[in-house]
ZARO-964826 format. One line per 2 residues: number of its first residue (from 1); for each residue y, z, x of N, C-alpha, C, CB. Coordinates in nm, 2 decimals, always signed. Last residue first. Glycine has a CB too. Layout:
REM ZARO-964826
NUM = Y/Z/X/Y/Z/X/Y/Z/X/Y/Z/X  ...
END
This chain:
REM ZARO-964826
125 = -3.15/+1.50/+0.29/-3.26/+1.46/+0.29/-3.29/+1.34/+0.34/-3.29/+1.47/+0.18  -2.86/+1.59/+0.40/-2.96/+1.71/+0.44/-3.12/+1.59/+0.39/-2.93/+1.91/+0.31
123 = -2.73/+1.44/+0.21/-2.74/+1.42/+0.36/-2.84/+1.51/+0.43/-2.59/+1.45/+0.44  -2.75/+1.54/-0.04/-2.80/+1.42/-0.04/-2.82/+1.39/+0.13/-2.68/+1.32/-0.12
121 = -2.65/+1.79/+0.00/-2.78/+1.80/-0.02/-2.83/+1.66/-0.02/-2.81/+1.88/-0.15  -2.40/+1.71/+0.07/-2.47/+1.81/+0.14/-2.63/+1.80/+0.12/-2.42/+1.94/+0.10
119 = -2.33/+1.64/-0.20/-2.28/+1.52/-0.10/-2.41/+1.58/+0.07/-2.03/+1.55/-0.05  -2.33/+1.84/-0.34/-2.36/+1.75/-0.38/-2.41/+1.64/-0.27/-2.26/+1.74/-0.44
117 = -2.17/+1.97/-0.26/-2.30/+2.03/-0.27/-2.36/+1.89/-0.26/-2.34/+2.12/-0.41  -1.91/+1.81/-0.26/-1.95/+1.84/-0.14/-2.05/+1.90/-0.17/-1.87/+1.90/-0.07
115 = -1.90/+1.79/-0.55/-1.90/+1.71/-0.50/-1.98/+1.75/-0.34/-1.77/+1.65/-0.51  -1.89/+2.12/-0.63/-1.96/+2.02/-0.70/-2.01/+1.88/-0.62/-1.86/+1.98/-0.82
113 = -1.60/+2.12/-0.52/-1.73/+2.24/-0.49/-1.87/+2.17/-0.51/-1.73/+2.39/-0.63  -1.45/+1.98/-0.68/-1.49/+1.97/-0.51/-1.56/+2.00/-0.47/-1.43/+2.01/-0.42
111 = -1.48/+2.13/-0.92/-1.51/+1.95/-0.89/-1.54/+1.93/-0.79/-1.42/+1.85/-0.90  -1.38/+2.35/-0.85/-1.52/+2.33/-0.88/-1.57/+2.18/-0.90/-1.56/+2.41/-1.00
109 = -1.10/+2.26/-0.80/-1.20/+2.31/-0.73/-1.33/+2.29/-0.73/-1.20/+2.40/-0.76  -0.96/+1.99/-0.99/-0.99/+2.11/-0.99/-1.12/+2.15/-0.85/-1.03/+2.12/-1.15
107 = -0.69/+1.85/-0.80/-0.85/+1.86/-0.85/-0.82/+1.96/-0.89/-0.99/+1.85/-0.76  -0.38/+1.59/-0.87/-0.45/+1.74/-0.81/-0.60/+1.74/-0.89/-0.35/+1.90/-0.87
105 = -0.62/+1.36/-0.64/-0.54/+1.55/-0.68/-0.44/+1.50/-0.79/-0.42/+1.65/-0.50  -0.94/+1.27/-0.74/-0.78/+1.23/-0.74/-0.74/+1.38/-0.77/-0.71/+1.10/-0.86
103 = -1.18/+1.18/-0.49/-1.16/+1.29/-0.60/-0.98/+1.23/-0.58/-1.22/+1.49/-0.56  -1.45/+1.06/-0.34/-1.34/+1.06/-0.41/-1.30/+1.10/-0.51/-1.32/+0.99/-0.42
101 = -1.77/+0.99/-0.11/-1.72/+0.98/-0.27/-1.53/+1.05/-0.24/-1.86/+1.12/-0.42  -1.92/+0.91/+0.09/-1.96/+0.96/+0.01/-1.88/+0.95/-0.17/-1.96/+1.06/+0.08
99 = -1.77/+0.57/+0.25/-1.76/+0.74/+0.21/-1.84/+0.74/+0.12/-1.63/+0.81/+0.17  -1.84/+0.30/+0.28/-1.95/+0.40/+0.28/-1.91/+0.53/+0.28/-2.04/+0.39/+0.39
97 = -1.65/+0.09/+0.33/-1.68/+0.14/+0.46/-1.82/+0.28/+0.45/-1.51/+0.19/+0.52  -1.65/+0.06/+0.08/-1.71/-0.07/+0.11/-1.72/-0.01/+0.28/-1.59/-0.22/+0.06
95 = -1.49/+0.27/+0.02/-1.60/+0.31/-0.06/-1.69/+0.16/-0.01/-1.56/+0.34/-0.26  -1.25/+0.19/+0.15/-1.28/+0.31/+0.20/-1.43/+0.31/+0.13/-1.16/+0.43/+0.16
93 = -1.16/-0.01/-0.05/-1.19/-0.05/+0.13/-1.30/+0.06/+0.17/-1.01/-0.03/+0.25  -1.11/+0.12/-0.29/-1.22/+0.04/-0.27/-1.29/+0.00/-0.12/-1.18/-0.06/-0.34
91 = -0.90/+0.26/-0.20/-1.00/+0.35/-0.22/-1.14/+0.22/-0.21/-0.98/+0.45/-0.39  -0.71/+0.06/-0.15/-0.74/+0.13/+0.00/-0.85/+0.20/-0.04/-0.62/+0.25/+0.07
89 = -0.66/-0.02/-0.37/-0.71/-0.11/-0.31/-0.79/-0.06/-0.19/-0.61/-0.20/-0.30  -0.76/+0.22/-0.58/-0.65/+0.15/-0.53/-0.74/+0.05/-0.44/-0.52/+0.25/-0.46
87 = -0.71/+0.46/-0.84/-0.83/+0.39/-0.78/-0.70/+0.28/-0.76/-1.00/+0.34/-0.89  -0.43/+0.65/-0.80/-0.55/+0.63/-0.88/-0.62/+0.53/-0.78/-0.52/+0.58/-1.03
85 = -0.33/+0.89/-0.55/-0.35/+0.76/-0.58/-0.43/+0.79/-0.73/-0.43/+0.68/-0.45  -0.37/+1.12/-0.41/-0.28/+1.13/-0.57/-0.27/+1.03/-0.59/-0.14/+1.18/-0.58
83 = -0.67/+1.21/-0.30/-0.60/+1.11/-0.30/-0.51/+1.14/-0.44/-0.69/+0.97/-0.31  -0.96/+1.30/-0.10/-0.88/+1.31/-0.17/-0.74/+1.22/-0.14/-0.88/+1.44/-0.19
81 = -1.28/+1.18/+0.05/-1.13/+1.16/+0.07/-1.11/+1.21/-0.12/-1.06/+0.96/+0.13  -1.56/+1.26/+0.26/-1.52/+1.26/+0.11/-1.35/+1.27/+0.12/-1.59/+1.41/+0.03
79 = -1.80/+1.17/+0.40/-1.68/+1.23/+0.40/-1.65/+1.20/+0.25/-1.57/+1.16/+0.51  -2.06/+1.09/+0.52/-2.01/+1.24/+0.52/-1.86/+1.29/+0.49/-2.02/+1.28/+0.66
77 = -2.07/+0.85/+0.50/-2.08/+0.88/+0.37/-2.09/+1.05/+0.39/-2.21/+0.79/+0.30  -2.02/+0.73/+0.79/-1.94/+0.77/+0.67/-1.91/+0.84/+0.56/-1.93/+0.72/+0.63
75 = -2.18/+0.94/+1.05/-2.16/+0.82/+0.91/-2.11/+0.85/+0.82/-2.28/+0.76/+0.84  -1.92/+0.93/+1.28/-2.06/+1.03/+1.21/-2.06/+0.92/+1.11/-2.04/+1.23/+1.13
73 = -1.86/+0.82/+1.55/-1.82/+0.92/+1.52/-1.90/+1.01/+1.42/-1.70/+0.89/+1.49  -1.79/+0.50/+1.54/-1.96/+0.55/+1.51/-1.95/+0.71/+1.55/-2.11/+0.45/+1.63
71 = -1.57/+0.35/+1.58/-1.62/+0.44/+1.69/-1.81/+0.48/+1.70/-1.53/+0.58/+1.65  -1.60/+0.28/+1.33/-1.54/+0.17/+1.45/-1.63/+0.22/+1.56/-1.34/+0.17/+1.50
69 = -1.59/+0.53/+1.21/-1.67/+0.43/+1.16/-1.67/+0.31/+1.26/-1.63/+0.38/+1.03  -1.36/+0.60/+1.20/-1.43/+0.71/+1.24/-1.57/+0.60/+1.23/-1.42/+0.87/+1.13
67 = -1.17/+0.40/+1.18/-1.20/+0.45/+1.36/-1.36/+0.53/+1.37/-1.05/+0.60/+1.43  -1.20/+0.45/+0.92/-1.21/+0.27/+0.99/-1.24/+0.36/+1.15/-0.99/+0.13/+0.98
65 = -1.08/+0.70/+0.91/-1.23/+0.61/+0.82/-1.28/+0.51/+0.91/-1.20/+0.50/+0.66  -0.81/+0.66/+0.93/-0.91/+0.78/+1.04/-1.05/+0.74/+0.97/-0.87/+1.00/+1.02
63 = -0.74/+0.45/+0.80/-0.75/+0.45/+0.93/-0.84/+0.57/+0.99/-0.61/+0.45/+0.99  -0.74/+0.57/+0.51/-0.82/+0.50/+0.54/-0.82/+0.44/+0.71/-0.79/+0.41/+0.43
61 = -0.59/+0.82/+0.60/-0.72/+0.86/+0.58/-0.78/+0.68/+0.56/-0.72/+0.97/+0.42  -0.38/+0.73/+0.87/-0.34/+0.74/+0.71/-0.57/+0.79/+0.68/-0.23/+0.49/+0.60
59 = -0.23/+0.94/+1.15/-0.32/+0.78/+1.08/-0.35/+0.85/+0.91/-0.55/+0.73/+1.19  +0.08/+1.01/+1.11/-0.01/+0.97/+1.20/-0.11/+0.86/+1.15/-0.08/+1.08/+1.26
57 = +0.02/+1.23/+0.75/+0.13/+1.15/+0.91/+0.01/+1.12/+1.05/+0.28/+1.32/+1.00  -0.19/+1.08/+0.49/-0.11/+1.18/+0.64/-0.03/+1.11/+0.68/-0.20/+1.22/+0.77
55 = -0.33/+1.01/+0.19/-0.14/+0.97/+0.24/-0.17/+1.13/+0.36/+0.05/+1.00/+0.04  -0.57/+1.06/+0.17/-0.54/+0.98/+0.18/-0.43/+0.93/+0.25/-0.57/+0.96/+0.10
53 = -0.72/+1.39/+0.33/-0.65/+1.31/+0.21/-0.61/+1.19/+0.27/-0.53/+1.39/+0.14  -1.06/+1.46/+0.36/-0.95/+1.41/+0.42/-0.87/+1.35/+0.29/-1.00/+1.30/+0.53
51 = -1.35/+1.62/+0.46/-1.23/+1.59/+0.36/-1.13/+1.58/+0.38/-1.20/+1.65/+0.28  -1.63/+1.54/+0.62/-1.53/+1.59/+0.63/-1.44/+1.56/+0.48/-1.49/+1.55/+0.74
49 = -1.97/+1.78/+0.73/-1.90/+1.70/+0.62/-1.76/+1.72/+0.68/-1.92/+1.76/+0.46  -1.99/+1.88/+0.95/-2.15/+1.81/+0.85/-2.06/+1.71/+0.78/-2.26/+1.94/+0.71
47 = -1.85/+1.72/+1.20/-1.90/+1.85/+1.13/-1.99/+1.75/+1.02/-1.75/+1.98/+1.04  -1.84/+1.74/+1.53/-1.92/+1.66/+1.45/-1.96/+1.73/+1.29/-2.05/+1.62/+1.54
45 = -1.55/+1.81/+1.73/-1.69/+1.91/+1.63/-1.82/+1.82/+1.58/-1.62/+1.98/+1.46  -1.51/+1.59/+1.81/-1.54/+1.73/+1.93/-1.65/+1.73/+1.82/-1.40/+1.92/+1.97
43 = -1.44/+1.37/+1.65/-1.53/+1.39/+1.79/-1.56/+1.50/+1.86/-1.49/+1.34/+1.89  -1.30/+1.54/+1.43/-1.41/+1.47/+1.47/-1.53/+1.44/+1.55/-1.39/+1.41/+1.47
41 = -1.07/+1.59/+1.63/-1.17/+1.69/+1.55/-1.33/+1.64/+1.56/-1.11/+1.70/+1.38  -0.97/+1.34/+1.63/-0.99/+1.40/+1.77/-1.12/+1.53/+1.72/-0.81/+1.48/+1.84
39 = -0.88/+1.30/+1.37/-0.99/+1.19/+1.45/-1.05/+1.28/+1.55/-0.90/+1.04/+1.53  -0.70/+1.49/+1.35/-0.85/+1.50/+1.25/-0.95/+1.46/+1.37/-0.86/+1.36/+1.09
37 = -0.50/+1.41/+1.51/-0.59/+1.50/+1.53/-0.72/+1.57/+1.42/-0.51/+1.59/+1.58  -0.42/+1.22/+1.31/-0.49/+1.25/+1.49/-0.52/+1.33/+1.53/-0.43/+1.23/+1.59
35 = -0.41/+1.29/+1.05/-0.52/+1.20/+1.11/-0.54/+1.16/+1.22/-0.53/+1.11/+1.05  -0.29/+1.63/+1.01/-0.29/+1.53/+1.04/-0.41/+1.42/+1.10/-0.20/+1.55/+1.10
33 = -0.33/+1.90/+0.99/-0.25/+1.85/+0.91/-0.23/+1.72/+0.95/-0.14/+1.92/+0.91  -0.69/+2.03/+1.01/-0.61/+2.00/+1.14/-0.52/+1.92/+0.98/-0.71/+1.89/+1.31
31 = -0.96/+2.30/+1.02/-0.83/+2.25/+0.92/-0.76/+2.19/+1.07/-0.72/+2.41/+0.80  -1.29/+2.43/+0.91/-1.16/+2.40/+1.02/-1.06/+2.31/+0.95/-1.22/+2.32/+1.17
29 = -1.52/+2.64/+0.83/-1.39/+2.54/+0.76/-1.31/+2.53/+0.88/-1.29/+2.62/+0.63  -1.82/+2.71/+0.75/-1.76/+2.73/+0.84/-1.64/+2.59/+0.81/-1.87/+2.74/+0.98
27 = -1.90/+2.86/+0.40/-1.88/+2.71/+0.47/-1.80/+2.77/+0.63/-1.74/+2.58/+0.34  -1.90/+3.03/+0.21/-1.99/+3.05/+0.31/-1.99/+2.97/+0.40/-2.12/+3.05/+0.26
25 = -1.75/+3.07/-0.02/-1.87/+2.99/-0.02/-1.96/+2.98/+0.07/-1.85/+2.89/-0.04  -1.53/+3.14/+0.11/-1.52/+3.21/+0.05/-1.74/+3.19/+0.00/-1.37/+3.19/-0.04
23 = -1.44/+2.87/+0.22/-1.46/+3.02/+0.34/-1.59/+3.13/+0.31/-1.29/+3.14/+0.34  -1.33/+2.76/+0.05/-1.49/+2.73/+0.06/-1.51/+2.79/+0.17/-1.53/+2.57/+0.07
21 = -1.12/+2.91/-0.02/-1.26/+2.95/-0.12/-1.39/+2.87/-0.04/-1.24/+2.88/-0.32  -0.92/+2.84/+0.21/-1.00/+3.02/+0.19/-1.14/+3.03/+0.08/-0.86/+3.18/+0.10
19 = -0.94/+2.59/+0.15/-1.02/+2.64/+0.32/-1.05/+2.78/+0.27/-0.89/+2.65/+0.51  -0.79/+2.56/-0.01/-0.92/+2.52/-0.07/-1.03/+2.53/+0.11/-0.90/+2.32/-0.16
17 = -0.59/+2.65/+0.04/-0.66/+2.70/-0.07/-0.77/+2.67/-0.05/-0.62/+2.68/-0.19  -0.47/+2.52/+0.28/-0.49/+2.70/+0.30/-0.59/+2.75/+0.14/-0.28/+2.80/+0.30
15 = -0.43/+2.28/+0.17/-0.50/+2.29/+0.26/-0.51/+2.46/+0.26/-0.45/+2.20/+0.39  -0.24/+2.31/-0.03/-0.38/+2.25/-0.06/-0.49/+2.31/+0.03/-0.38/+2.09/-0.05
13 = -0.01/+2.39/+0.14/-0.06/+2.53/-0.02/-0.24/+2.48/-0.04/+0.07/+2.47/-0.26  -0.02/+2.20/+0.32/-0.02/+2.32/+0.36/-0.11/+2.43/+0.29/+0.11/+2.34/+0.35
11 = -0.05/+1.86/+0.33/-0.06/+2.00/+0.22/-0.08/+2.13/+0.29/-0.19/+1.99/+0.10  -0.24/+1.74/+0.50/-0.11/+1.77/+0.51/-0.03/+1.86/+0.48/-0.07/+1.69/+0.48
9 = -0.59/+1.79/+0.60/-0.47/+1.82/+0.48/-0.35/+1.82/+0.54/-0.48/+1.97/+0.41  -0.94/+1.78/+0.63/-0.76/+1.68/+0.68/-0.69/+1.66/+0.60/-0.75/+1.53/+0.73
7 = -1.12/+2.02/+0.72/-1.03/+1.93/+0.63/-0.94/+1.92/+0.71/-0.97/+1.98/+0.50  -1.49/+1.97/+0.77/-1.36/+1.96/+0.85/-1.25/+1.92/+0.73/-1.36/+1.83/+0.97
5 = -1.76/+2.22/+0.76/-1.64/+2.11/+0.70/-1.52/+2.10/+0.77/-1.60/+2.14/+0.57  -2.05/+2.32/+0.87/-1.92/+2.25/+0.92/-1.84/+2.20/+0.85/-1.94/+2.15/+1.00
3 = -2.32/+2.54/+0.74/-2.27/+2.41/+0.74/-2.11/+2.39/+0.77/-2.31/+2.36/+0.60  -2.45/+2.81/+0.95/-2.34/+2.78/+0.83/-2.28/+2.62/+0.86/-2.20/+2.90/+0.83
1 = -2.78/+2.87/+0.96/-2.65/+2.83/+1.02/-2.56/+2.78/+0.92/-2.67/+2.72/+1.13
END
């Protein structure tokens, strides 16, 4: 069965790239441009993993964290946030609530690629 990712991209160019290669990887990919309806995602789908950027409209990625976690929705450390931040006060909150990990855009791919195996194979044991 093909592993779930959910991205929460505002980014249109970000969000349509990095959905067609990890399509491309074999990943079942869903995409929602905002952290309400991420959140809502969430609850339906329960995907294996999610990626979420930091700055959305609606709830900001450290709020769709805090709910997703408030709620008990999936455990944290299934997610993984991107960010044009550097390390900030919101990344530390977010890594004290147990995401998996954090990448600053712009990324390269195979960094992402890398991380989410990564992140997959740690949750899978």
């Amino acid at each position: 069965m093909k592993e779930t990712i959910l991205l929460i991209e505002d980014d249109e160019n970000i969000a349509r790239y990095v959905k067609f290669k990890l399509e491309k990887k074999g990943y079942d990919v869903h995409h929602e441009d905002n952290g309400i309806e991420g959140l809502e995602t969430v609850d339906i789908l329960d995907p294996d993993l999610v990626i979420m950027d930091m700055m959305m409209p609606g709830l900001d990625g450290r709020e769709v964290a805090e709910r997703i976690n408030e709620q008990q929705l999936l455990d944290p450390r299934r997610i993984i946030v991107l960010s044009g931040k550097e390390e900030s006060e919101e990344i530390k909150a977010l890594f004290k609530l147990g995401i998996y990990d954090y990448l600053h855009k712009p990324f390269d791919f195979d960094n992402l690629l890398i991380r989410i195996e990564r992140a997959l194979t740690v949750l899978r044991s």
